[in-house]
C-alpha positions as CSV (number, residue, x, y, z in Angstrom):
1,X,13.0,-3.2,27.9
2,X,13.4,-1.2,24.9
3,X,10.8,-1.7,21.9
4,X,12.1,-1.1,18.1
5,X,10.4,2.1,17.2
6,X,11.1,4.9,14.1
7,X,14.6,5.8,13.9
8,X,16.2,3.0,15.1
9,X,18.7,0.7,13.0
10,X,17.4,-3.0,14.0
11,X,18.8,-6.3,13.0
12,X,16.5,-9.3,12.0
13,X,16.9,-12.4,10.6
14,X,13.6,-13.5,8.4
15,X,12.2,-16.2,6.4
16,X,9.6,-14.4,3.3
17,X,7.0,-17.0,1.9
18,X,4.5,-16.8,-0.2
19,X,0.7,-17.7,0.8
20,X,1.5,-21.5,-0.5
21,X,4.1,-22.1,2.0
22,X,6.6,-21.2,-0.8
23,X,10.4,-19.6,0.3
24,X,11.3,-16.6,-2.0
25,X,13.6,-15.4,0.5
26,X,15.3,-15.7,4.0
27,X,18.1,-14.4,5.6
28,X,18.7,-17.9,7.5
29,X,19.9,-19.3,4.4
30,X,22.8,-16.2,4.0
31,X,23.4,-16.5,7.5
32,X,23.5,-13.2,7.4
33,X,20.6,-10.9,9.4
34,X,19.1,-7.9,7.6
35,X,19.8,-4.3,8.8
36,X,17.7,-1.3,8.1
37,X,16.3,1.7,10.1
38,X,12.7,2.2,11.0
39,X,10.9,4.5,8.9
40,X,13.1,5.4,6.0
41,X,10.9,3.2,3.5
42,X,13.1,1.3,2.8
43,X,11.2,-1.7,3.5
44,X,8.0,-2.8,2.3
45,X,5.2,-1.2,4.6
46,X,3.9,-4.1,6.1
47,X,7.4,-5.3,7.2
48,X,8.1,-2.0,9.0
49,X,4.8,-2.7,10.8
50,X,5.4,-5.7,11.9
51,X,9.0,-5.2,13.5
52,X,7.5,-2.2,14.8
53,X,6.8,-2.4,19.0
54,X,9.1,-5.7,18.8
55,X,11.5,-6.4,21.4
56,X,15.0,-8.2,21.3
57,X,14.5,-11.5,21.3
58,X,10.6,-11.6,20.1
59,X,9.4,-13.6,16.8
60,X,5.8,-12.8,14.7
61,X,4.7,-14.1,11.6
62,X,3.1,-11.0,9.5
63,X,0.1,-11.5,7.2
64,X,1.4,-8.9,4.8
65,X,-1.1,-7.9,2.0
66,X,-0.5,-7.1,-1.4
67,X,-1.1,-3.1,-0.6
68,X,1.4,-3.2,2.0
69,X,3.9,-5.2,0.2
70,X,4.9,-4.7,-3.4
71,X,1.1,-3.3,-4.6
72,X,-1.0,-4.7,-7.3
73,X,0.6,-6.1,-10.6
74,X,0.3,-2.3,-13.2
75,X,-0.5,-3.3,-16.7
76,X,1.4,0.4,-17.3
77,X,4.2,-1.2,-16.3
78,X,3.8,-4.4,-19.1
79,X,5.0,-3.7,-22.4
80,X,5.6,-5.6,-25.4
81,X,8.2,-5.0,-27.7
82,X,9.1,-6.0,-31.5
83,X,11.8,-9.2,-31.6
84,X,14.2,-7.1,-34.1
85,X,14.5,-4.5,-31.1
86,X,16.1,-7.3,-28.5
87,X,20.0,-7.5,-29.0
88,X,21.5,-10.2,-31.0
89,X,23.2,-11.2,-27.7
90,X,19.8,-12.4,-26.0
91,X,18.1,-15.2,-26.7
92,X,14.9,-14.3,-25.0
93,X,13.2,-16.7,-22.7
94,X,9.9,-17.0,-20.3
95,X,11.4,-16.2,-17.1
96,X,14.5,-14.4,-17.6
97,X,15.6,-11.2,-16.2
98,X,17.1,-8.3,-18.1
99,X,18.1,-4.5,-17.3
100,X,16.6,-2.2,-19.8
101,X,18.2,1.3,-20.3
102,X,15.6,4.4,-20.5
103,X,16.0,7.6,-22.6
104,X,17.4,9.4,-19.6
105,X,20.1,6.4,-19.1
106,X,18.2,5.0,-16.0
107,X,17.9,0.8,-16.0
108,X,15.0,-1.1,-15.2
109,X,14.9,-4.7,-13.7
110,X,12.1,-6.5,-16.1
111,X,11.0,-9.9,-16.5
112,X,10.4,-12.0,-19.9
113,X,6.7,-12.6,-18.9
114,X,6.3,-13.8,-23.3
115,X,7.5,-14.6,-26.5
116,X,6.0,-14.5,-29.9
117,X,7.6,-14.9,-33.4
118,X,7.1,-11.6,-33.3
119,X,7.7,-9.9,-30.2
120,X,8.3,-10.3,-26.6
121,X,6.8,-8.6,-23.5
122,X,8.3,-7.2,-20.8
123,X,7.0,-6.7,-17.6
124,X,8.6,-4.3,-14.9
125,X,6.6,-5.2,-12.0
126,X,8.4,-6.4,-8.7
127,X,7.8,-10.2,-9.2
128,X,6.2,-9.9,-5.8
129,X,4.0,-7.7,-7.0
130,X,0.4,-8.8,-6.4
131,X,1.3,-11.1,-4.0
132,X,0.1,-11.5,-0.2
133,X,3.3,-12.5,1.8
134,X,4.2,-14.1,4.9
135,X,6.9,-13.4,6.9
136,X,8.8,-15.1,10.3
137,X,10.6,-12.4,11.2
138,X,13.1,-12.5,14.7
139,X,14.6,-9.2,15.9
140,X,18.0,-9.4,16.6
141,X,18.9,-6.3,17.9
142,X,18.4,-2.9,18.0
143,X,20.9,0.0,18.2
């Protein structure tokens, strides 16, 4: 029976929790599986790994640590920034997700992680970032 190996386009269906027991993500819900290819990076390390050597039909649960997930939360990658700079369009709240625009026209997902009278900070870590993850994964297929 063939195994899923680099190179191949495999199908999965998944369920992504946290250490808690907490659901961040599955592909159950969308009843719709995932689709990528071994080994182009597109996935996070430790997911690759795991679906790696599977076989059609098989299920694993993968203890994925933060180094092969989404890496340790970068304070390089916090910054805060003066209230008067935020657009009168945003109301800025704990929580809520923006797209900033770089000098070279590029946008970056960041999170709200604060807000002063002053200022607010922005943080443009993945919100997984420092996290240990869990996930049931099922391969589907592989072409």
């Amino acid at each position: 029976m063939t195994v899923a190996k680099n190179g191949n386009t495999v199908k999965v269906h998944y369920t992504g929790k946290l250490k808690d027991g907490t659901v961040f993500d599955s592909s159950l819900q969308r009843n719709e599986p995932l689709e990528f290819t071994l080994g182009q990076g597109n996935m996070i390390a430790g997911f690759e790994k795991a679906v790696d050597g599977m076989k059609v039909g098989d299920s694993t649960v993968a203890d994925i640590p933060v180094g092969e997930a989404y890496g340790e939360v970068r304070e390089d990658m916090i910054l805060e920034v003066p209230k008067k700079d935020v657009p009168e369009n945003i109301t800025p709240e704990v929580g809520q997700r923006l797209a900033v625009q770089q000098k070279d026209g590029q946008s970056i997902p960041v999170t709200i992680a604060k807000v002063s009278e002053e200022s607010i900070t922005l943080d443009a870590n993945h919100p997984l970032a420092g996290k240990d993850l869990v996930f049931e994964i099922e391969l589907l297929e592989i072409k």
